[in-house]
C-alpha positions in Angstrom: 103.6 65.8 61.9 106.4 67.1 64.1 109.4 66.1 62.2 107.9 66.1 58.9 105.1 69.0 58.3 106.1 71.0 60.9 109.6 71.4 61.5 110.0 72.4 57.9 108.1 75.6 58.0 105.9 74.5 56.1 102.7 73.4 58.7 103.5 75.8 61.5 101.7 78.4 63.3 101.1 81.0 60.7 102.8 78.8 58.0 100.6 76.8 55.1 97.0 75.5 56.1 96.4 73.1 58.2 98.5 73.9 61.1 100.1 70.6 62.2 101.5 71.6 65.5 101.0 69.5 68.1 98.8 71.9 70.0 96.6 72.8 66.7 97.1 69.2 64.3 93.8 67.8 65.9 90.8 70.5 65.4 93.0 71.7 62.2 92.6 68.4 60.7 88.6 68.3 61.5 88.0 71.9 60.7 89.7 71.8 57.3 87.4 68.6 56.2 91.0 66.4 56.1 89.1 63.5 58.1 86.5 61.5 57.1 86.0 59.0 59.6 82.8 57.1 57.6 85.1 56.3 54.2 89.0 56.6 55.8 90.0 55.8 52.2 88.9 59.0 51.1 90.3 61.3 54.3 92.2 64.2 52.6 94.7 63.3 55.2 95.3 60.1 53.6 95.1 61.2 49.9 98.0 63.6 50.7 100.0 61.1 52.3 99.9 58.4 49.7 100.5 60.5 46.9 97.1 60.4 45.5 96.3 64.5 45.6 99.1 66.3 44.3 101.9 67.6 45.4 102.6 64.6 47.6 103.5 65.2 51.3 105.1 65.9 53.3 106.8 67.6 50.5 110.1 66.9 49.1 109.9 63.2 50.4 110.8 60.7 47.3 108.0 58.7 48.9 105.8 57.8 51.8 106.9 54.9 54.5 104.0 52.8 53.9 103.8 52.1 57.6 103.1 55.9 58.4 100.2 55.4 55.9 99.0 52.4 57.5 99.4 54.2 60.6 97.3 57.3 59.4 94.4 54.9 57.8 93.9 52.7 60.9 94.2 55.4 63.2 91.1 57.5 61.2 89.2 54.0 60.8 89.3 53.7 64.4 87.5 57.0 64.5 90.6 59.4 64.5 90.6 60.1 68.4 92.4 63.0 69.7 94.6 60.6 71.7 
């Protein structure tokens, strides 16, 4: 989230909803519905990351590393921990 949501302005403190810093990613995440650790498939989270909701992000990225995606998925199947 660091280098790709919030270093561009974008996912900051007082930038664009949900802010992705490293002190705020967590409850932002689970307070803004992103996470949905009973179907991980259909996290918000995940959608946005593999290009299936529109605009893909993080923005401006030709596309996603699939392993950042496979990252996101397992980490939200094995019940997205703040860890």
């Amino acid at each position: 989230f660091a280098k790709s949501c919030t270093a561009t302005g974008c996912h900051n403190s007082g930038g664009q909803v949900p802010d992705l810093t490293a002190a705020n990613a967590f409850d932002a995440l689970f307070a803004e519905d992103m996470i949905d650790v009973d179907k991980p498939e259909d996290s918000e989270l995940y959608l946005w990351l593999t290009g299936q909701l529109k605009p893909a992000m993080p923005l401006g990225a030709a596309s996603n590393p699939s392993n950042i995606n496979q990252l996101t998925l397992a980490w939200i199947k094995q019940g997205a921990k703040n860890n």
